[in-house]
C-alpha angles and dihedrals in degrees: 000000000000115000122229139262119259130195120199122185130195090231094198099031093058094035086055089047101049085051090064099045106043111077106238107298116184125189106227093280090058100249111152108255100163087102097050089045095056085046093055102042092046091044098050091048092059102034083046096048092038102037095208116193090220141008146194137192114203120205141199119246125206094246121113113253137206085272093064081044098061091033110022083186083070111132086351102133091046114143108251107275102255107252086226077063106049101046078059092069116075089042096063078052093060095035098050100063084048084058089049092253125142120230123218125184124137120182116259088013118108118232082235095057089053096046091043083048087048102049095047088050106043084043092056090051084061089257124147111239133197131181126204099209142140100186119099093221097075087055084087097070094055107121128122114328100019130092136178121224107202120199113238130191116337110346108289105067130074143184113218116217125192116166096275082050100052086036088051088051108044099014097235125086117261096266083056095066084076078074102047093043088052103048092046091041115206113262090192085059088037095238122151133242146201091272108245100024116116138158101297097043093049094042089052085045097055096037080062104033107030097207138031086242091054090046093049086047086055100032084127087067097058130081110286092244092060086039094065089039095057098041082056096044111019102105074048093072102029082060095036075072096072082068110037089049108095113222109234104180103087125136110258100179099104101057092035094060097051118104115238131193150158121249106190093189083054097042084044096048089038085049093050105041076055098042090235090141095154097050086049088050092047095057085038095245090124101138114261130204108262115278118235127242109298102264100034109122110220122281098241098193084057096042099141126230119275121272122235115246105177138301090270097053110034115208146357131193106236107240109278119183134344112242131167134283093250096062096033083059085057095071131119087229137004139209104208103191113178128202109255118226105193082226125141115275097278104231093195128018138256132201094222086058088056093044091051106045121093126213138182130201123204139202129207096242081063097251104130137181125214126192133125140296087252104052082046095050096083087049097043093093089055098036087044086053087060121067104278124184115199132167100248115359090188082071095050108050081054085079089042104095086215101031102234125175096198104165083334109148111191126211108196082056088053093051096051096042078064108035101033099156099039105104094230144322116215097217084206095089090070108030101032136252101258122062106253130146087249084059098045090052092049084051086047093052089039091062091039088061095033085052097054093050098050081052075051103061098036092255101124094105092048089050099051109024109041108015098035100046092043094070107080081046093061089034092059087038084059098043102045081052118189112273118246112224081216103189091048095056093045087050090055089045091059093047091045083053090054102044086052093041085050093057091042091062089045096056092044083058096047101046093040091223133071116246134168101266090202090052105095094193095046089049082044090061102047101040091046104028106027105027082041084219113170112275104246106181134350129224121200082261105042154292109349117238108181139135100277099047089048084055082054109050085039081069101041095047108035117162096350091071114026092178099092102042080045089058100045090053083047087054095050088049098038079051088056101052105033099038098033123016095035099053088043095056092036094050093044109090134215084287090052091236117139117220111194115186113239112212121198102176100050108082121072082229097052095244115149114254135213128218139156089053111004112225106183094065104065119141121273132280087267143081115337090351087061097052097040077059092056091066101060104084134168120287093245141060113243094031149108150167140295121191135180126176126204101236112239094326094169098063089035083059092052097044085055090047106044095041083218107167090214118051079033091070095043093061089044093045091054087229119145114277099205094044090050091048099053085043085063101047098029094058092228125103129266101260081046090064118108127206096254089053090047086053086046100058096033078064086048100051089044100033090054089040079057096045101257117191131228091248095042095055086049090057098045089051099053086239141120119258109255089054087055091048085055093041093054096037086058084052096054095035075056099050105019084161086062085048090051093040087046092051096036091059099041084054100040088040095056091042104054090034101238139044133241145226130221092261099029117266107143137207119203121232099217099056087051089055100056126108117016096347136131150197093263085056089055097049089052092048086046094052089044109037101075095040097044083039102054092052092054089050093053090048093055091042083058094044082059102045082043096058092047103047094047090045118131086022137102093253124097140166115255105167136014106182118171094322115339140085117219111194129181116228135155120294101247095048090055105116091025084059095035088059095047094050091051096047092046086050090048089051099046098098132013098232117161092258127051121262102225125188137204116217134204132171122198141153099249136013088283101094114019 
């Protein structure tokens, strides 16, 4: 059984943060409330994006601790507290119960030292923990299961950190981080360090070391200078270690067994009487009108003036009176808003999930009813036959036993159709964090004026005919998973921890010393300071070591010199097991199925996305990734799969878009597009052209549809720049229709402010060109999008003409990755399903060239 999710805050830590970067905020009586408000707004973003079943805020006392006892100087030299803080205190203490938090403090006990004691314990259940945190302290608990969440700038940024993260960063593992604590000492804890060590140095020391007592062991090793530093001050900082070790053995039963929950009418009265009215709004505790007896219809003659939910989203009608499911489904439209757990996906369905789910569903005159799923379950097919608006309907057909849309309207795919390039919007902000009939009406007025700006922009058919109808597909993708041929996998784990075991050995050997082979700066030092190899390129931080310059010096040293050939065959192995073989057994359960979550409203394009694990970027048909291939299998005994690929779609778009005659015949005539392109720009004639000239102008076609640039093509082809210009020139005087169709869509792009695709969907100018972008961003994007945009769209309309032609039959889609559409079927239907799938996928769309596919069956992922 899964574990929960657990959510631990440095009560102090974040409260003293927020007070510095919130600007002086006062409640009407001129309290301080900055501090509280920074909490808040920190706090519900996490608890909002993570969705933890409990969680706990641990707080410092006044009284002294063991650490003053070791070291009565502890903390000594701390500024004085600020009295606008501390007022603030015992405020975050009321407001945090109201919110459902524990609160943990314990006198002579440090807030670290419960949240350390927390983490270990709630890890060691199987529970996923996360800790809100900007302290480094707290660094030294990471292992698996535990992550850190670090505040950024402001409060509402944060910087995740698991174990590779924090390796990655300070190349040492998280236990580690008591050392470097100790030999830096803490000046805000008034600890003392090694002097002159500071991060950098510690940081090198350990990465080499590995430990204080193993400097100390090669302090003859070291500079003279932090020789002498750490002679004089070494048993400073071995027994600096008893105080920055966090004790993580206290006893957490009495916290753990307290009941926590949220009482909205507390938090709204506490939230008023401090003028926080925003923070009230956002968790959806703002205060209502009374509701009227369950079963009173509203009164209409007293029907109260709308509400104001924002600038984007007009109007909504305030809740009115409670009446029964028979007369809501009456409605001309509904708002469904279901209660959201924060659980795992749930893969099959349990009655105790329907049972506990609450649901509201709202009227536009404002009347509402609210039950269970389970009281609604009986009614969904005839709810789901009237116009219902809910928040994200992929959520929602993964509690329908057969996912069905239905009317259903779906917000969070509005949001996206018209914000395609913004991260993310948390649609809290305007509706509210906690399921109340308020909540469910402003959902209701959100989708009415989200509604009337996707008509606006001409998107209706994008909206309801390609991105809504596609969700019960991905829902049932997710659910029927890929199976993991587990031993096999293991098998290749364990062949893949000899071979690096193996180089690992052999570098040892070679460099006469051992070093940490996934530390850059350690393999930059022996390669460049030991080794004495030429220095090939520089980073702000160091010698680079990466792939290419490890290509280079390959070459320059041959056989005189076998490590860096020997690294970069570490890397490609290391690649495969960390990247590959680990998440795959990781991701796959108890059953060995693998679920991968499809998103549609992730990419700037609209094509659909894969993630935990992601299953469109597995490695290629060769060599381990061949093999690792091999692994991933249908769901089912008795079954395969069945592939077909969409031929070239991308230039097939753009010979559709661009009109251009001929690129147009090519495509008719079934000739090959990349022999004919380099016999254009080649000058020879089709049957002259060699492979290497082929590969040359299949770079060029993609390279120019992504915005390549003269230089860049220079650089793909291995060529100066001046042969690339002539080589693109002869491209466009081939194909002037493809030039036309490339400057008519920079300009009319840049006019009207977005692009288009063929059916519609747009992308707005001004989200591609935030950040660090540019115009010449723009331009590419301009060139691309509706090419790369198109094709998704074409591949979605298929998804959708696949599922239902293969409804009712023992054929489903299991995977779409770039374009193609992988199904399992039995294994004696396989060609017979493969040709219908492509033929389905060829006659999607009506383009002026052919869509042509290319079909394969197997028996796993290796060779389809």
């Amino acid at each position: 059984m899964p574990g929960k999710k657990i959510l631990l805050i440095d009560g102090h830590g974040i409260a003293f943060r927020a007070f510095y970067a919130i600007p002086e905020l006062n409640a009407p009586d001129g309290t301080p409330t900055n501090a509280l408000v920074g909490f808040f707004n920190m706090f519900a973003k996490v608890r909002h994006d993570r969705r933890p079943d409990e969680i706990y805020a641990a707080f410092d006392m006044k009284e002294p601790t063991f650490r003053h006892q070791l070291y009565p100087e502890y903390k000594a030299t701390r500024r004085p507290t600020p009295e606008e803080f501390k007022i603030q205190v015992p405020l975050l203490h009321e407001m945090l119960p109201l919110l459902g938090v524990h609160i943990m403090e314990r006198p002579s006990v440090e807030a670290d030292d419960l949240i350390g004691s927390a983490a270990v314990q709630f890890a060691s259940r199987g529970d996923e923990v996360l800790i809100l945190t900007s302290d480094k302290d707290i660094m030294q608990v990471l292992r698996p299961g535990v992550k850190i969440l670090r505040p950024g700038k402001g409060v509402s940024s944060f910087e995740e950190y698991d174990v590779p993260h924090f390796t990655e960063k300070y190349g040492f593992p998280p236990d580690t981080m008591v050392d470097y604590l100790a030999l830096m000492g803490d000046s805000i804890d008034n600890i003392p360090g090694v002097p002159g060590v500071g991060e950098k140095t510690a940081s090198k020391l350990l990465q080499s070391y590995g430990s204080i007592e193993s400097i100390l062991e090669h302090a003859g090793e070291l500079k003279p200078a932090l020789q002498k530093k750490m002679s004089e001050h070494g048993a400073q900082a071995v027994a600096n270690r008893k105080l920055t070790r966090l004790k993580c053995d206290e006893d957490l039963s009495e916290f753990i067994s307290k009941e926590a929950a949220v009482d909205l009418e507390a938090f709204g009265a506490f939230c008023a009487r401090l003028g926080m009215k925003k923070a009230a709004e956002s968790f959806g505790a703002a205060a209502e009108k009374k509701k009227s007896p369950a079963g009173n219809p509203p009164a209409e003659a007293a029907r109260p003036s709308p509400v104001s939910t924002g600038d984007d989203f007009g109007e909504a009608v305030p809740p009115a009176a409670a009446i029964p499911l028979d007369t809501i489904l009456c409605a001309p439209r509904i708002a469904l808003d279901l209660e959201e757990s924060g659980a795992p996906v749930p893969y099959t369905i349990k009655e105790e999930t329907l049972q506990s789910r609450r649901v509201i569903l709202a009227a536009p005159d404002g009347s509402w009813w609210q039950g269970t799923l389970a009281e609604l379950a009986p009614r969904l097919d005839e709810l789901l036959d009237n116009r219902v608006v809910c928040l994200d309907a992929k959520a929602l057909c993964y509690l329908m036993e057969r996912p069905r849309l239905g009317g259903l309207w779906d917000v969070k795919t509005a949001w996206y159709l018209l914000h395609p390039d913004l991260e993310s919007y948390d649609i809290s902000k305007e509706i509210g964090l906690e399921l109340s009939p308020g909540r469910a009406l402003r959902l209701l007025a959100i989708a009415r004026s989200m509604e009337e700006k996707i008509a606006a922009q001409d998107m209706t058919r994008v909206m309801n005919e390609i991105d809504l109808p596609l969700i019960p597909s991905l829902v049932d993708m997710e659910r029927r998973g890929i199976r993991l041929d587990r031993e096999k996998m293991l098998a290749l784990s364990r062949e893949l921890e000899r071979q690096l075991n193996a180089i690992t050995e052999k570098v040892y050997e070679a460099a006469g010393c051992e070093i940490n082979l996934n530390s850059p700066k350690q393999i930059g030092e022996l390669l460049f300071e030991k080794l004495g190899l030429p220095v090939v390129k520089k980073t702000k931080t160091g010698y680079s070591t990466d792939v290419s310059v490890l290509e280079q010096l390959r070459e320059i040293c041959g056989a005189r010199c076998e490590i860096p050939g020997q690294l970069l065959e570490y890397r490609e192995l290391q690649k495969m097991a960390s990247g590959f073989v680990q998440p795959l057994l990781s991701a796959a359960g108890e059953d060995g199925l693998i679920h991968s979550t499809f998103e549609s409203l992730t990419t700037g394009t609209g094509r659909l996305s894969s993630r935990d694990p992601n299953m469109q970027n597995l490695p290629a048909y060769s060599g381990w990734g061949q093999r690792i291939r091999e692994c991933l299998i249908p769901s089912r005994p008795g079954h395969c799969f069945a592939a077909a690929d969409y031929s070239q779609i991308e230039l097939r778009v753009l010979a559709h878009l661009s009109g251009d005659p001929q690129l147009i015949e090519i495509f008719k005539s079934d000739r090959d597009i990349h022999t004919e392109t380099a016999a254009m720009i080649f000058g020879l004639p089709a049957d002259a052209v060699t492979k290497e000239l082929r590969r040359s102008a299949k770079t060029v076609s993609f390279g120019l549809i992504y915005g390549m640039s003269v230089f860049g093509l220079a650089s793909r082809l291995g060529t100066d720049r001046n042969t690339a210009f002539q080589i693109m020139d002869a491209y466009f005087a081939a194909l002037p229709g493809v030039r036309e169709y490339m400057e008519t869509s920079k300009k009319k792009s840049l006019e009207v402010g977005y692009t288009s695709t063929l059916f519609g969907r747009r992308r707005p100018m001004d989200e591609i060109a935030t950040g660090n972008q540019t115009k010449d961003h723009q331009k590419r994007v301009a060139i691309n999008a509706p090419i790369q945009g198109t094709a998704a769209d074409i591949t979605k309309i298929a998804m959708n003409k696949v599922a239902a032609h293969f409804a009712g039959r023992d054929v489903a889609m299991v995977l779409q990755v770039h374009d193609s559409i992988v199904c399992e079927c039995p294994q004696d239907r396989a060609e017979q399903t493969a040709m219908e799938l492509g033929q389905v996928m060829e006659s999607a769309v009506q383009l002026s060239v052919p869509l042509k596919t290319e079909r394969t069956v197997g028996t796993s992922l290796a060779t389809v």
